[in-house]
C-alpha positions in Angstrom: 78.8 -118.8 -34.2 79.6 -115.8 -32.2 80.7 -114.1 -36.2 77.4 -115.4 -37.5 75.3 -113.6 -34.8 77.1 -110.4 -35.0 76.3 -110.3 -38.8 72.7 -110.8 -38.1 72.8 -108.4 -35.8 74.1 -105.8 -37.9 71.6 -106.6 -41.0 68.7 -106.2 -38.7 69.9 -102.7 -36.7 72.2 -100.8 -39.2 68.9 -99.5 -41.6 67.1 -98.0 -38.5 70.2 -97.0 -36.5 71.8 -95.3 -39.5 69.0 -93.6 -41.6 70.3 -89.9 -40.6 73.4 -88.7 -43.2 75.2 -87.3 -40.1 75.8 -90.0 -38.6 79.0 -92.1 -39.0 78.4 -96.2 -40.0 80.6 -98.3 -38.3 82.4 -100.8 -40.2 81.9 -104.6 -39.9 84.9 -105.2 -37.9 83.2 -103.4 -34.7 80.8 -106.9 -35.4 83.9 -108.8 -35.7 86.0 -110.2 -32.8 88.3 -113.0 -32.9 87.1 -114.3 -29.1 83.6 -114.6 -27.6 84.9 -114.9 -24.4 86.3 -111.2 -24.6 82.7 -109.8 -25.3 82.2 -109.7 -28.9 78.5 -109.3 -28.4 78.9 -106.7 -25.7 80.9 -104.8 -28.0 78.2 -104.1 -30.6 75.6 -103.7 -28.0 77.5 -100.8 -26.0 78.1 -98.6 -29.1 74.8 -99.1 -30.8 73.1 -97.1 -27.7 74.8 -93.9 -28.6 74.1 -94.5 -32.4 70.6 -94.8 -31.7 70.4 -91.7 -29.5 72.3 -89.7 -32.5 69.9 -91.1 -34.8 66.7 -90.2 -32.5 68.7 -86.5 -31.9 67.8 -85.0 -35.1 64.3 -86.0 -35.5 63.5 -85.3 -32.2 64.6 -81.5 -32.5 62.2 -81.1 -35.5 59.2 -82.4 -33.5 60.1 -79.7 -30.8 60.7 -77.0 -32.8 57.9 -77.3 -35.5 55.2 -76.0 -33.5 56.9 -72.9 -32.6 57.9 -72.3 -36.5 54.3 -73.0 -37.5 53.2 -70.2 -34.9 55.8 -67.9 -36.0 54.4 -68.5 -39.6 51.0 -68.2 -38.8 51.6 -65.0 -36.6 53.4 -63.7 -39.6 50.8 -63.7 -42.1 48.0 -62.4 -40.0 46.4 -59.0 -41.8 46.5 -55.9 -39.8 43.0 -54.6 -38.9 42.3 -50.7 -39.9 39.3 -48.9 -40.2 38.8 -46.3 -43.0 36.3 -43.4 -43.8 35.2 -42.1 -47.1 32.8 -40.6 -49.4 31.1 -42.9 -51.8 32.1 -41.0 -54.6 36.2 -40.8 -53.8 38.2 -43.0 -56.3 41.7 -42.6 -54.9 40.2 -43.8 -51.1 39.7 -47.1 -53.0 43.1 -46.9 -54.8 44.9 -46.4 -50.8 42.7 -49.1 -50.1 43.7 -51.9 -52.6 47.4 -50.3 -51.3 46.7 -51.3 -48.1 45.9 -54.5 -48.8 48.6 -55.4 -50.7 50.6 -54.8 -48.3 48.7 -57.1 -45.3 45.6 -55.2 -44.4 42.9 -56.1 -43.6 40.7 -52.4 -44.4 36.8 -52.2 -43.0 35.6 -50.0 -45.6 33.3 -47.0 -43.9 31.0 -45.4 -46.6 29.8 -42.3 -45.1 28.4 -38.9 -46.3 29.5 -36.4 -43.3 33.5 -36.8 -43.5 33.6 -33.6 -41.4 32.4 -35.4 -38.3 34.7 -38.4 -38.4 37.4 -36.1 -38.5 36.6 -34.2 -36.0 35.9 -37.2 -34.2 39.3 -38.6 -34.6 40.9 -35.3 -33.7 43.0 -34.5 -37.0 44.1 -31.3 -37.2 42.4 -29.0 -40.2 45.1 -28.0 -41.8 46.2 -31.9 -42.1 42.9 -32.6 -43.4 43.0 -34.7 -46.6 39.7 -36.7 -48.3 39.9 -40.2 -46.1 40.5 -40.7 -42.7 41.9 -44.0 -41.4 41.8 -45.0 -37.7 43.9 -48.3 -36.9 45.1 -48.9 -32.6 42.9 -45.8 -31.7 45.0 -43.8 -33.7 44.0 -41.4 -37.2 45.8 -41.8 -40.6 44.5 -39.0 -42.8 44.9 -39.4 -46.0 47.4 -41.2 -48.6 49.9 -42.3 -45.8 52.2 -45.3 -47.4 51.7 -48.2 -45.3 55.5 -48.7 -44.2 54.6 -45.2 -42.2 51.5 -46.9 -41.1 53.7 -48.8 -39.6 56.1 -47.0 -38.1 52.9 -44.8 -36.4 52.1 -47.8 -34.7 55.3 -48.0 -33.3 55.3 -44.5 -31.6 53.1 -44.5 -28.4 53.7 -40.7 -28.3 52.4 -40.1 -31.7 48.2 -39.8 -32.0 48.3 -39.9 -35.8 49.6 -39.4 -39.1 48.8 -37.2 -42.0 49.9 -36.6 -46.0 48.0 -33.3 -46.2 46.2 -32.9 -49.4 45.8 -35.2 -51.9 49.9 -35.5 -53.6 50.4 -37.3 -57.2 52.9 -40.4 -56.9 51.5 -40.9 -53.0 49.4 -44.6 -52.6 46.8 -44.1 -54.3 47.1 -41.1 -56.3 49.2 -42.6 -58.9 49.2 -40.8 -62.7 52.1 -42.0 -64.5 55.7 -41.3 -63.6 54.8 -37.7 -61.6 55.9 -37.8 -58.6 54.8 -34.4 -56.1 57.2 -34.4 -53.1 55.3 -34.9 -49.8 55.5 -35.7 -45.9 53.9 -37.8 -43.8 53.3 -36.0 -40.3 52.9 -37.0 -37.1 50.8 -35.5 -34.3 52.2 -36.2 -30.6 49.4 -36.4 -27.9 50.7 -32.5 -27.1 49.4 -31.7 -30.5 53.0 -31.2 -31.7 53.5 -31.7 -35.8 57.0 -34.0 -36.6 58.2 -35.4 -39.9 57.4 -39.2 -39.7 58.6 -39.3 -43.5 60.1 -37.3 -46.7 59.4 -38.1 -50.1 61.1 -36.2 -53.0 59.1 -35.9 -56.6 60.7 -36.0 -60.1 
């Protein structure tokens, strides 16, 4: 009887107790004791408990952890807002633009006629000066700046702005086959002091 009870016992539990991989099945002799009297029944109730918790273990971490890996996920892909200036009739501002957004911006595109003023506005140095003007975080980005150095302006609280003076083949958006001009980006400090950010050799 006692045999008989232990078996049914085991049919019913074992598929929900075992389902993860990880977890060892017991054999049938844990079912199995020669005596009633010694607890045969106890025997397969005591161990079961920890079997169920180490089933419950692994499905209970995912529930806990997937929000937080959703909101890493989320906060991953969300576009970084910049604004940029240009004259309607500049073809290489669009060009830095679509490279901007490739790489996960999100660009308000600024059609304007007096590119002077915004510059100004922005404080970037003249001799800097370049055909668009970007602002992103209160800071400028004058002209074809790659958007890793985008970047990495963002990360310098000393730093006011970056510049690629000019308007260099082979930077973002002034691409003409394989030339390549050598070029810096520059930064400006809030003293108005000039520092490499970047170096990019030509061909």
């Amino acid at each position: 009887m006692c045999d008989s009870l232990s078996r049914f016992a085991w049919d019913c539990a074992a598929p929900v107790l075992f389902r993860d991989r990880d977890v060892d099945r017991p054999s049938e002799s844990v079912l199995r004791r020669d005596n009633c009297a010694r607890g045969a029944a106890w025997e397969w109730r005591r161990p079961s408990v920890f079997w169920a918790s180490r089933s419950l273990e692994i499905p209970m971490r995912r529930l806990l952890l997937a929000p937080l890996l959703f909101t890493g996920f989320a906060q991953a892909a969300d576009p970084i807002a910049i604004d940029v200036y240009r004259d309607p009739n500049c073809g290489c501002c669009k060009a830095w633009i679509e490279h901007l957004e490739d790489n996960g911006f999100a660009v308000a595109d600024h059609v304007v006629n007096d590119m002077t003023s915004v510059k100004m506005e922005h404080g970037v140095p003249h001799r800097l000066g370049s055909c668009h003007t970007g602002v992103i975080d209160g800071k400028f980005v004058e002209g074809h700046v790659p958007a890793a150095d985008i970047l990495k302006l963002r990360a310098q609280p000393d730093l006011i702005g970056a510049a690629v003076p000019g308007m260099p083949v082979g930077s973002p958006g002034m691409e003409m086959g394989e030339r390549k001009d050598a070029f810096q980006v520059i930064g400006v400090s809030k003293q108005g002091k000039e520092s490499v950010i970047s170096e990019y050799p030509g061909n």
